[in-house]
N, C-alpha and C positions, 0 to 999 in steps of 0.2 A: 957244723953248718947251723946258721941261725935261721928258722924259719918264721917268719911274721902272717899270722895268720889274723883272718878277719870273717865272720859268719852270719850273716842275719837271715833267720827264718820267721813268716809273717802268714799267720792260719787269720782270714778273714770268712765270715758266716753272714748269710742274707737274713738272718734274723738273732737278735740279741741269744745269748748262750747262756743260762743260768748260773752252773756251773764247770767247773771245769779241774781236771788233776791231770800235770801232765808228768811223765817222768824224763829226764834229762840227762843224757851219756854227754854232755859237750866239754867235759874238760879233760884234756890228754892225762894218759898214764907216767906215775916218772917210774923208768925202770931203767934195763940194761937198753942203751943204746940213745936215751931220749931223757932231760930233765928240762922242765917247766922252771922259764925264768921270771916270767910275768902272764898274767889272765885273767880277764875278767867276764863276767857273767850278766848281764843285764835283762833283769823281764819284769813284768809284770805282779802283782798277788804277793802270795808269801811261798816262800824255798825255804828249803832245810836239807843239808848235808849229811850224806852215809856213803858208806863203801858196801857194794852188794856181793853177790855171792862169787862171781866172777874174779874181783878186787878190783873193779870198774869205781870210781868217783862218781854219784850219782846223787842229782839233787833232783827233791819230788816238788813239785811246782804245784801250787793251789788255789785256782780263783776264784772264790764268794761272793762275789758282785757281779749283775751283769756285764757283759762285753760282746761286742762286736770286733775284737780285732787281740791276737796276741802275738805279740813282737818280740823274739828271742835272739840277742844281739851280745858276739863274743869274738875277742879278740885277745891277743898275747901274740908270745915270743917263745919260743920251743928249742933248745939246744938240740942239735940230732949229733951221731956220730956212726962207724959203721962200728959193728958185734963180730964177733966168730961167729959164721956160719948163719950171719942174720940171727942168732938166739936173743927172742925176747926172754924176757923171767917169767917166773908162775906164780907172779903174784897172786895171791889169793888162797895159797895154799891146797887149791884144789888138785884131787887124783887128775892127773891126765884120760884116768878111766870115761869121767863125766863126759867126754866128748867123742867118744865112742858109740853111743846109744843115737839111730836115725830118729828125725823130727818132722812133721809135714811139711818141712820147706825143702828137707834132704835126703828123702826116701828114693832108694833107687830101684827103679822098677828094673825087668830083666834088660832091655835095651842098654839105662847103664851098668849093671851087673856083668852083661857080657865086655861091653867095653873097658871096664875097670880092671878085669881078671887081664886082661893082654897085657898089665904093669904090675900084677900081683907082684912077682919077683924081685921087684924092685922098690916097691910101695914105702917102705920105712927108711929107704937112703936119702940122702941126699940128691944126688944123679936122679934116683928113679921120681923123685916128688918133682924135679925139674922139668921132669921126659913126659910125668902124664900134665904137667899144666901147660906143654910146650902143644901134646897133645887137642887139650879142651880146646884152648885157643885158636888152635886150628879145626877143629870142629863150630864152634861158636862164635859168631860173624859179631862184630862188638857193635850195634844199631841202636845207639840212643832213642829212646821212647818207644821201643818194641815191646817192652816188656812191664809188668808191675813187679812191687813188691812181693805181692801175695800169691803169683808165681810160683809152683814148686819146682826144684830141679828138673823131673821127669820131662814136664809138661816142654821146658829149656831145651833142655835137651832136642827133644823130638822136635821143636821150633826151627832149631838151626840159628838162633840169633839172642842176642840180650846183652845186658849190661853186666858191670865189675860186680856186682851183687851175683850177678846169676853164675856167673864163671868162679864165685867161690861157692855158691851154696853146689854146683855139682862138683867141686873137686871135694869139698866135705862130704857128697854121696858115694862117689868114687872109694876116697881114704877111709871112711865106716865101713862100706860093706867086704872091702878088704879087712876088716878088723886091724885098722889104724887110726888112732886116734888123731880128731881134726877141729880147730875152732875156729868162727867165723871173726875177721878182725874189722872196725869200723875208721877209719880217720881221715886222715888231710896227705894228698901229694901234689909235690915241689911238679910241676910241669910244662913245658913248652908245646905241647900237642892240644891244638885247638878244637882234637874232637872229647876230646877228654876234660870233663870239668874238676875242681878239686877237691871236692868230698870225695872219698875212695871208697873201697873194700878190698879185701883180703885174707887169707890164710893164714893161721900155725900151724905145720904139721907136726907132731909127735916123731921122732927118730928113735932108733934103738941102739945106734954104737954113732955117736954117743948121746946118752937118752937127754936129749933138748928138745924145744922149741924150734922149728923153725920156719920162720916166715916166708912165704913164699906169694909175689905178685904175679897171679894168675894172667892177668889182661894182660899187662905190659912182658910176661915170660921171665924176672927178674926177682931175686930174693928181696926179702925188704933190706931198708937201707937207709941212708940219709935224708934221703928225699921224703921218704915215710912220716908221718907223725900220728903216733894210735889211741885213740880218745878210746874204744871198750872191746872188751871181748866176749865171746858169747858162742853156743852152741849152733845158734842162725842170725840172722837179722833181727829176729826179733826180739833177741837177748842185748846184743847191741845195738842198737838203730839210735841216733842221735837222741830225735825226741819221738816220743809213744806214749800216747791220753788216752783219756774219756771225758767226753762232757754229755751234759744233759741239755738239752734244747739246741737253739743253735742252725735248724735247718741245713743248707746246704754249705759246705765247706772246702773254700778254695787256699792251697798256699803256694807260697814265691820264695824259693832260697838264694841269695847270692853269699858265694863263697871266692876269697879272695887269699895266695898264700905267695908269700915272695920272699925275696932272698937275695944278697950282694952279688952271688953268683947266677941269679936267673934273673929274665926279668918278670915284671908281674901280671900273674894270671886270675882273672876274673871269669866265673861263672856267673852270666847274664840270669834274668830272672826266667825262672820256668816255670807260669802259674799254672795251676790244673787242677781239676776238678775231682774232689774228693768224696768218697762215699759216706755218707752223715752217722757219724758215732754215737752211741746214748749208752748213757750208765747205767748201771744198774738203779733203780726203782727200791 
């Protein structure tokens, strides 16, 4: 499947910003399941290309001139196809260990500890990785703008509601304190459901027979797959999240994403702009 993807994120500030660094997950991973036929990257300042500790594509973004406005604008072409058992690779060469250890996005308090233990037995299959995200889901009522980023799972949890983000950062609370390994995945899905915009999130769980990767769409209840396209991965959100700064000055700061992904087989969906009001970042001094 060829998926045509399109991204423009737009951070504008009621007062000029002095400087600014931002870091950038926006270009997909080529691995088992997904290779990049064309993409480009457009912003502002000066960028520079590395692969981080994940094996994420990661350009660090740097502005030295004032600004009132940054415009990050990408687009390509993404081959997908389906995997055995949804298995991404491990790129990066990282232990599966590393995504073991809870983080303050994915701390489970005893509420999800009790709830997690009812799938122990099942936690590292297949079937059981199925059964507790078929679970969350049913637990967590999917309410666009219920919820922040900065949200921990616990707090989710106990909400009763939240977005694709929140519905993996507790199934990553869940799969750790089981002591199974679990990483948080950031990208693009193919869709026809208009409550659903097309920047995504998602799961890898760690299995043991046989020891893969595998991808699992929490919200939608469905392993990954075609439809998928996975720009980073990371222990939370904040390891992956598209783009993640700091700037110095700058006052108050609002952004607008629209995100657009289509395909011969679907037709095209558009994430309208959803501006809102961000809480004012500063660098360090």
């Amino acid at each position: 499947m060829l998926l045509h993807i399109e991204h423009e994120t737009v951070y504008r500030y009621d007062r000029p910003v002095n400087h600014s660094v931002q870091s950038l997950r926006l270009t997909p991973r080529t691995e088992a399941g997904q290779r990049v036929l064309n993409w480009h990257l457009q912003t502002p300042g000066q960028k520079s290309q590395q692969i981080d500790a994940h094996g994420n594509v990661m350009h660090l973004l740097t502005i030295d001139e004032p600004h009132v406005e940054i415009r990050i604008h990408v687009t390509g072409t993404v081959e997908t196809e389906s995997v055995v058992d949804a298995a991404p690779s491990n790129r990066g060469g990282l232990s599966p260990l590393v995504y073991l250890p809870e983080t303050s996005l994915t701390r489970a308090d005893e509420n999800l500890q009790v709830f997690a233990r009812s799938f122990g037995h099942l936690s590292s299959s297949r079937e059981g990785v199925l059964a507790l995200a078929a679970a969350i889901r049913s637990e967590i009522e999917y309410v666009p703008g219920s919820t922040d980023v900065s949200d921990p799972a616990a707090s989710v949890f106990s909400l009763r509601r939240g977005v694709c983000q929140d519905h993996a950062h507790i199934m990553l609370a869940c799969c750790r304190s089981l002591g199974v390994p679990a990483r948080y995945v950031s990208g693009y899905l193919l869709t026809e459901r208009d409550d659903h915009i097309a920047s995504h999130a998602w799961v890898d769980v760690w299995l043991d027979e046989p020891q893969r990767w595998f991808a699992v769409d929490v919200t939608n209840g469905v392993p990954g797959g075609p439809h998928h396209c996975r720009l980073a991965v990371g222990r939370d959100y904040l390891d992956a999240c598209p783009v993640r700064g700091v700037r110095r000055g700058g006052g108050t700061e609002t952004m607008a994403a629209t995100v657009a992904v289509s395909s011969d087989e679907l037709p095209r969906r558009i994430a309208a702009p959803r501006p809102r009001l961000l809480q004012q970042r500063q660098a360090q001094q």
